[in-house]
Structure formats: structure tokens, C-alpha cells
N, C-alpha and C positions, 0 to 999 in steps of 0.2 A: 502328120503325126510326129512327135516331140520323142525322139530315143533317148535315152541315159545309157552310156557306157557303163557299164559293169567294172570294166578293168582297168580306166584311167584313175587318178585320185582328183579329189574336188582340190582348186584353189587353197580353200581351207585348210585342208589337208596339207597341201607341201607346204605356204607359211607355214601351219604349227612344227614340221618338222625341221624344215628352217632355221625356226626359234630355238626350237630343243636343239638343236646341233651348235647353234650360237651360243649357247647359254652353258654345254658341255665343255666347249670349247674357252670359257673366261673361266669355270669353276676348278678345271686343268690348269689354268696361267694361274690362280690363284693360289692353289694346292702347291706349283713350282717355287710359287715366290713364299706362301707361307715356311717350306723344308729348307731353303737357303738362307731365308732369316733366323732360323730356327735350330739351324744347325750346328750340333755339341762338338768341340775340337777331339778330334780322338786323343789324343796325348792328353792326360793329365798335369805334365810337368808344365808346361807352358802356360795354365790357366793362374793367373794371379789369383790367391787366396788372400786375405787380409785375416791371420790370426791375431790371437790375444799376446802369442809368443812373439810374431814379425812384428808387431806394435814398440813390445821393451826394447824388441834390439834397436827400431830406430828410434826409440827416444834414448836410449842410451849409448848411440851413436852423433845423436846429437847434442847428447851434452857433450860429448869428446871434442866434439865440433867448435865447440862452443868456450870451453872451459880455457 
């Protein structure tokens, strides 16, 4: 007679979990590397803006340059 365990898991079983644990596991390494690429400098002052004002002054530092 052919018994089935009750309380072991099938083959099938631990692959899939397996998989699911591998696949939790790259979606974390991605999540990491997405928020490091992505991440805003807390200071404001440091972030280069390019206004319409920083423009004149350096064209009107370059004509100074220049002239």
C-alpha cells in the first residue's frame, strides 16, 4: 500500500517557495537600488538651479569677460 504524508510538502511545493523567496529577494535589491538612484539631496542650497536671473548674470559677466 502507497501512504501520502500529510505533513511533508510535495517537491512542488518547496520550488514554488523557493521561487517566491528568490524573486522577494531581487524585488528588495531593486526597491534598494531604485531609492539610491532616486534620492532628493536634503539641502536645497547645493542643488544647481538654472534661472532665467543666473542666465543674465552670466552673460553679463561674460561680456565683462570679454569687453
Amino acid at each position: 500500500m502507497n501512504t501520502i504524508s500529510t505533513t511533508g510538502l510535495s517537491t512542488a511545493a518547496v520550488v514554488a517557495i523557493a521561487c517566491n523567496i528568490l524573486v522577494a529577494l531581487l524585488i528588495l535589491v531593486l526597491i534598494l537600488i531604485l531609492c539610491k538612484a532616486c534620492k532628493v539631496p536634503s539641502s536645497q542650497e547645493g542643488v544647481p538651479v538654472l534661472t532665467l536671473e543666473n542666465a543674465r548674470q552670466r552673460n553679463e559677466q561674460r561680456c565683462l569677460l570679454t569687453a
